[in-house]
N, C-alpha and C positions, 0 to 999 in steps of 0.2 A: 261757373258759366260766364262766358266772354260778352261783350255789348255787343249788338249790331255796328256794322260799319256807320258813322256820318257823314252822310255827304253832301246835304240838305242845311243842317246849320253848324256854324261853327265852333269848333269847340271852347277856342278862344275870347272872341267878343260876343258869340250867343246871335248873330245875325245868321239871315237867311241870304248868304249873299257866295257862297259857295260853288265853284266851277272847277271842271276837268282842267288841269295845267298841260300834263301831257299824262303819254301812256307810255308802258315799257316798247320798249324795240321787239322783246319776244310777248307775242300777245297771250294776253289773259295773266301776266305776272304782276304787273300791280300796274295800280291809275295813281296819278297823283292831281291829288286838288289843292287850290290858292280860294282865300277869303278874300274878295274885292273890297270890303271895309277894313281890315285890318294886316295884311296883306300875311296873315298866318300861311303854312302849306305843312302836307303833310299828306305820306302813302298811304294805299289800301292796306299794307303791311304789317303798320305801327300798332302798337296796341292800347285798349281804349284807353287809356292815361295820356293818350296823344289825342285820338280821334273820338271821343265821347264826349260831349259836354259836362254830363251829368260827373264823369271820371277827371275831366281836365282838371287839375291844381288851383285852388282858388286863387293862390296867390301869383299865379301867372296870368290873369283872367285881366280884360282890358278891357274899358267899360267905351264902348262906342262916340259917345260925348266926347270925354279925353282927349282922342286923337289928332282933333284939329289942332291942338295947342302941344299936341308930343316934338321934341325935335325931331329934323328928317333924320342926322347924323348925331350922335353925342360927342360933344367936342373932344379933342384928342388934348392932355393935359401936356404943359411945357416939360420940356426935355430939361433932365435935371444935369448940370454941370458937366 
């Protein structure tokens, strides 16, 4: 048996901070949604290992507090020789 869709909280940071990003061109083929805390996304599509919190990967799970202090970009290391 498959999860329900999330759309309501995220599956990443566990906030309730979730919105439509956009929709397909051809209607009713998939939505996609952005978490405004963490700025996760992901289609009606994916399967809940993407869109389930309860199924998300612990180990990709980003705890809300954190963020303010995450870098925006991870710096690019020097070019070797």
């Amino acid at each position: 048996m498959t999860s329900p869709l999330n759309t309501t909280v995220c599956p990443r940071c566990e906030e309730s901070t979730v919105r439509v990003m956009t929709t397909s061109p051809v209607p009713g083929k998939w939505t996609m949604y952005v978490c405004d805390t963490c700025f996760y996304s992901y289609r009606s599509t994916e399967n809940p290992a993407t869109t389930d919190p309860a199924a998300f990967p612990k180990e990709w799970k980003v705890d809300p507090a954190d963020i303010p202090g995450m870098l925006a970009m991870p710096p690019v290391p020097h070019r070797r020789g």
